[in-house]
C-alpha positions in Angstrom: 35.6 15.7 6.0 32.9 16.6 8.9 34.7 14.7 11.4 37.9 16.6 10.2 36.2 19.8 10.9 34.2 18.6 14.3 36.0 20.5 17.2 37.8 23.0 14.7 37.0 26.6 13.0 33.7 26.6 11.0 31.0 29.6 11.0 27.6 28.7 12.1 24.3 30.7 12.2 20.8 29.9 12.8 18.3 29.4 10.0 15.3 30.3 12.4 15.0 30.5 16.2 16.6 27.2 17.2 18.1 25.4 14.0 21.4 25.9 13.8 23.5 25.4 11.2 27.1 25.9 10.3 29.4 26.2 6.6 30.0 22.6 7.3 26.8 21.3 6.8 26.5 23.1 3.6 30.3 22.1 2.6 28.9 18.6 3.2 25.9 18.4 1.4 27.7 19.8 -2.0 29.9 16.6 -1.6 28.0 14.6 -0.9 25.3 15.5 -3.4 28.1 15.2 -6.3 29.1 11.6 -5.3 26.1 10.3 -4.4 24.8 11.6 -7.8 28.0 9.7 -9.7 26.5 6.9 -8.2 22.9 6.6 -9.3 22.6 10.3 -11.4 19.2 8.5 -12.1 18.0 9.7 -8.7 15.8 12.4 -7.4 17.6 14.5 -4.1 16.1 15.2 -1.5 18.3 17.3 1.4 18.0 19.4 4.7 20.5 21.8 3.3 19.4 22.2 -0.1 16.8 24.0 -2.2 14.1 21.4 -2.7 12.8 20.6 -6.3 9.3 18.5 -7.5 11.1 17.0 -9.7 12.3 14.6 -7.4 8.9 13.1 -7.5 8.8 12.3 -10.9 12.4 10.0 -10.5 11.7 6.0 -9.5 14.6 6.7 -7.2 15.2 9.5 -4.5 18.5 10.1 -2.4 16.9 11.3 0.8 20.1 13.1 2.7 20.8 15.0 6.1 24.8 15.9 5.9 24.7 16.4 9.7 22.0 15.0 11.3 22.2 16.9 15.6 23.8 20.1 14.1 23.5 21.2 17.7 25.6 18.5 19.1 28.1 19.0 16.1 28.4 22.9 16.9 29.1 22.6 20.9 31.6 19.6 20.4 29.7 16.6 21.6 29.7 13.3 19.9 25.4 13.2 19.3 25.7 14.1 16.0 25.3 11.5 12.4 25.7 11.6 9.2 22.4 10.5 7.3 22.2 9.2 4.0 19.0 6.6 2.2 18.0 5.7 -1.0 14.4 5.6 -1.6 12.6 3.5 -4.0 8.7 3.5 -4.6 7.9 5.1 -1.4 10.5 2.7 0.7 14.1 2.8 1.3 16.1 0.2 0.0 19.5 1.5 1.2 20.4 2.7 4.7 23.9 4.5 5.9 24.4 6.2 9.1 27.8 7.7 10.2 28.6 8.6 13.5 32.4 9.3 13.6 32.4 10.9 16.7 31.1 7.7 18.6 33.1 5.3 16.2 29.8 3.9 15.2 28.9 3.5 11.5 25.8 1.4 10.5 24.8 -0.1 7.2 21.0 -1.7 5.8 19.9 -3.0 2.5 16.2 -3.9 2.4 15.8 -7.5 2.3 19.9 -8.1 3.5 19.7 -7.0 7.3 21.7 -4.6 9.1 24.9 -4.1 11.0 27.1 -2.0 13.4 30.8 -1.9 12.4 30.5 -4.8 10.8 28.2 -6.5 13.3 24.7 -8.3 12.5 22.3 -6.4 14.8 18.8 -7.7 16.1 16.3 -5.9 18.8 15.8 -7.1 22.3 13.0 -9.6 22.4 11.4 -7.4 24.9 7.3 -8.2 25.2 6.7 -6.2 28.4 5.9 -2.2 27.7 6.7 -0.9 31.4 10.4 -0.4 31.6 11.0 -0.6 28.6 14.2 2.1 27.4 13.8 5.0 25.8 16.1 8.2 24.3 15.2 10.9 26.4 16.2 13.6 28.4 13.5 13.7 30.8 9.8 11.5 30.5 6.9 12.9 31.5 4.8 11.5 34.9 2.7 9.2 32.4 5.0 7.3 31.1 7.2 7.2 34.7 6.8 3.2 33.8 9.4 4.0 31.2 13.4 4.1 31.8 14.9 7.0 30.1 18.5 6.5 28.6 20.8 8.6 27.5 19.9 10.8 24.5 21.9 11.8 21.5 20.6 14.9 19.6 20.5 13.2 16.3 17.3 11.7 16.3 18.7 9.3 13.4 21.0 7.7 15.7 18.2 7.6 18.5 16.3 5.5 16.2 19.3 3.4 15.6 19.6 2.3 19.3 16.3 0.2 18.8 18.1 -1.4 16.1 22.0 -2.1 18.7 19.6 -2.9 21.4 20.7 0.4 23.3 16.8 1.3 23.6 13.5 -0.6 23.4 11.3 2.4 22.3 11.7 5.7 20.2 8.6 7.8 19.5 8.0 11.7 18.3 4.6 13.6 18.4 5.7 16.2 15.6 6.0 17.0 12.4 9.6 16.0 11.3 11.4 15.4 8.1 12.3 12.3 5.9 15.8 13.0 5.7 16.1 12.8 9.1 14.1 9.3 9.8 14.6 7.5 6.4 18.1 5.7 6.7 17.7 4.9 10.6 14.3 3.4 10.2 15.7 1.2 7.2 18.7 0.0 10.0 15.7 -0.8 12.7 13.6 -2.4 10.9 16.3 -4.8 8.9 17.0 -5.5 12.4 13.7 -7.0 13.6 11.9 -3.4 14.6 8.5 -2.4 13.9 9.4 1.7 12.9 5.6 3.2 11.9 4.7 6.8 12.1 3.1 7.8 15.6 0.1 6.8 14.8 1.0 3.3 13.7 0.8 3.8 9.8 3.3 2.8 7.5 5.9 5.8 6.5 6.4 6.4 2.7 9.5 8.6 1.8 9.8 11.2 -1.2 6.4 12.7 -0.5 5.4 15.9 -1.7 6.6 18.4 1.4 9.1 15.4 2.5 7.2 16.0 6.2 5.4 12.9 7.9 3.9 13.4 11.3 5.9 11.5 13.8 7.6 8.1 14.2 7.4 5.5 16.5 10.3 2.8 16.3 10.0 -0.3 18.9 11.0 -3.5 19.6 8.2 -5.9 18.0 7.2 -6.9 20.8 5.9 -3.8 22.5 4.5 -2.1 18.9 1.0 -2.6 20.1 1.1 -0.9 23.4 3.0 1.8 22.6 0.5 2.7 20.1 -2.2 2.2 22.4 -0.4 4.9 24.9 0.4 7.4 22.3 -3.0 6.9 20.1 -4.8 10.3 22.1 -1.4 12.0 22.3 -0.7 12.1 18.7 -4.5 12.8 17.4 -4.1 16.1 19.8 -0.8 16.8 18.9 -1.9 17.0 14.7 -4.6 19.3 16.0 -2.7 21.6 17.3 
């Protein structure tokens, strides 16, 4: 029903300076909360358009759910924009979906059972050499000018995933973001072959108390190691901030 509406009449707002939103995101969330719920009514919800509840974190199981992941992309008609949906388990996901109708792209993981692309096994590039290596951006800064910047889709789930298709070698943020948002894509990466850590290079655990962790950093295996080392100052003055 979201790519029935993309391109057509919907009302959209802004929730604060910046975050857009429109009745489509909310019509999507009630339906998907209602069949994801017939599936596994067991599980905790946890959503970027609904009212957040503790007591999530008392369920063994969470659904961790963005209903349009790119809003922005969604709202001016370009084709950036995913549909995000994991299910968490002790801290982990253990099932990965990402739609992106627009692009004819939809992705699928299961912890432990690998992931594809319409179908398609996926795997990361074997790259071992940090400069030049690709990354989902706009524009990089003059530090990392050693780095190749590629073309960027708003929803930062599906930037994630092109670690996973091999579209992109690198992905890292140096901000405080949200599981919903990370959770399914970082499940696709890393079933195919990536190292996805926060930007610090810790593990991520999902269905934490404020559902916040501070960055993520999603790479070819290869080039984990350096692109910690380069980000290590960046991200301890960025969680001082």
């Amino acid at each position: 029903m979201v790519f029935a509406r993309w391109k057509g009449e919907f009302r959209r707002w802004e929730k604060s300076p910046g975050e857009p939103v429109c009745d489509v995101d909310l019509e999507a969330d009630a339906m998907l909360r209602e069949r994801l719920s017939a599936i596994d009514p067991e599980a905790g919800w946890l959503s970027e358009e609904s009212a957040d509840s503790a007591e999530r974190l008392m369920r063994v199981r969470t659904w961790l759910v963005d209903p349009i992941d790119g809003t922005r992309d969604f709202v001016r008609g370009r084709d950036g924009w995913s549909i995000s949906i994991a299910l968490a388990e002790g801290g982990r996901p253990i099932i990965g979906v990402l739609d992106a109708p627009a692009r004819g792209q939809h992705w699928r993981a299961q912890a432990g059972g690998g992931a594809t692309l319409n179908g398609v096994r996926l795997r990361v590039t074997p790259r071992a050499q940090f400069a030049g290596s690709r990354v989902p951006a706009d524009m990089l800064p003059q530090v990392d000018a050693d780095l190749v910047s590629v073309a960027k889709p708003n929803s930062i789930a599906l930037r994630i995933a092109m670690i996973a298709s091999g579209e992109a070698d690198l992905l890292a943020t140096l901000r405080w973001g949200h599981e919903w948002d990370i959770a399914a894509a970082a499940l696709i990466a890393q079933e195919a072959g990536a190292i996805v850590t926060d930007a610090c290079g810790k593990p991520l655990r999902y269905n934490s108390t404020f559902g916040e962790m501070f960055g993520v950093l999603a790479t070819a295996p290869g080039i984990h190691a350096a692109a910690v080392d380069r980000l290590t100052e960046r991200a301890a003055a960025a969680i001082l901030r």
